[in-house]
C-alpha positions in Angstrom: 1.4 0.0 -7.5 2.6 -0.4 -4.0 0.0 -0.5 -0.6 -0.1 2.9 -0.7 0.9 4.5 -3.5 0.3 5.3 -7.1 3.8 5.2 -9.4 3.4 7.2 -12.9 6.6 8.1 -15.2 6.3 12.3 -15.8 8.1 14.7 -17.7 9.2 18.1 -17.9 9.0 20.4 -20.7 9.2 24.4 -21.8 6.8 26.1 -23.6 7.6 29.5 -24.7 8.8 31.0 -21.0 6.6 28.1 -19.1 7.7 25.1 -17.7 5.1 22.2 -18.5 5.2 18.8 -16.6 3.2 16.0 -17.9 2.2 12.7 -16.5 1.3 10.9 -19.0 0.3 7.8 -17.6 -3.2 9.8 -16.5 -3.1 12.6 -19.3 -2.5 15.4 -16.6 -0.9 18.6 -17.6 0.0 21.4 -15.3 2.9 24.4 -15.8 4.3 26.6 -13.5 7.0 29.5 -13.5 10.0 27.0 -12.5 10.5 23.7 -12.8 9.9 22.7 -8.7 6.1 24.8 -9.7 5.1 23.0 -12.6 6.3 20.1 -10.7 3.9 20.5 -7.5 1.4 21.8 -9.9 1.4 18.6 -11.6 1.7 16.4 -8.1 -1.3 18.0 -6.4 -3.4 17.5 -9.8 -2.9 14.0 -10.0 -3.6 13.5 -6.7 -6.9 15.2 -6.8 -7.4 13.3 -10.1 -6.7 9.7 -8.4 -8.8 10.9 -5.5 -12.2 12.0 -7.8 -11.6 8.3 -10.2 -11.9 6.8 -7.0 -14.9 8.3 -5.4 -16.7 8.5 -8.7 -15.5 4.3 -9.3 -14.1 5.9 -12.8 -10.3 4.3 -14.1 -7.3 5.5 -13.0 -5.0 5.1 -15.3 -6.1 6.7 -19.0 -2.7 7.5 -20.7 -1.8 10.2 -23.0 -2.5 9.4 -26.6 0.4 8.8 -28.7 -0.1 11.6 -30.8 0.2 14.2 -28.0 3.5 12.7 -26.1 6.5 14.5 -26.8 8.4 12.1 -25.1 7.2 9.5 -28.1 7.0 12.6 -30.5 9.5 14.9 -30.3 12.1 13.6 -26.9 14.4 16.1 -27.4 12.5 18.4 -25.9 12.0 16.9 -22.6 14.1 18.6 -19.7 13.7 16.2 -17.1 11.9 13.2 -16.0 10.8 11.5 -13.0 9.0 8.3 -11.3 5.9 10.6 -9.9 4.2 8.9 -6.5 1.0 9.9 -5.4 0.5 8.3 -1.8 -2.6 7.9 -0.5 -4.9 6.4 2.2 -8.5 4.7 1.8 -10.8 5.2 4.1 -14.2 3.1 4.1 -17.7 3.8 6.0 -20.5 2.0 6.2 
C-alpha cells in the first residue's frame, strides 16, 4: 500500500444481463447496467468499506473465500480485470 492509497486486484463478470465487479481482496460485490457502472459501483463501495474498517479499528483486508472466486473457480468467465485504488486521506483530532 502506497502513502495514500489502497491497491486491490478486481474483476469483472456477467450474470444473466448484469455486469458484476468483484474485489476480492475485501469480499465486496457490486453490479451495475454496464461495465463503467458496476465498476464505480464497486469503487465507491470499497471506499466506504476502507473508510468504516478504519473508524470502527476493524481489518481491512478480509479476502474472498476460495470457494466463492470465479477467478480461482471458474476464470473463464471473467471479462476484465483491473489493479482497483482507493485513495484516501487520514485525518486525526484530538
Amino acid at each position: 500500500m502506497d502513502g495514500n492509497q489502497f491497491k486491490f486486484s478486481s474483476y469483472l463478470i456477467m450474470e444473466d444481463d448484469i455486469y458484476v465487479a468483484v474485489c476480492r481482496d475485501v469480499d465486496i460485490v457490486s453490479e451495475g447496467l454496464s461495465e463503467n457502472e458496476a465498476i464505480n459501483n464497486l469503487s465507491e463501495a470499497v471506499a466506504l468499506y476502507i473508510e468504516s474498517a478504519i473508524e470502527g479499528n476493524l481489518p481491512i483486508l478480509r479476502p474472498i473465500t476460495q470457494t466463492d472466486d470465479v477467478s480461482l473457480t471458474d476464470p473463464a468467465r471473467i471479462i476484465k480485470t483491473w489493479p482497483l485504488t482507493i485513495d484516501f486521506k487520514v485525518t486525526a483530532h484530538a
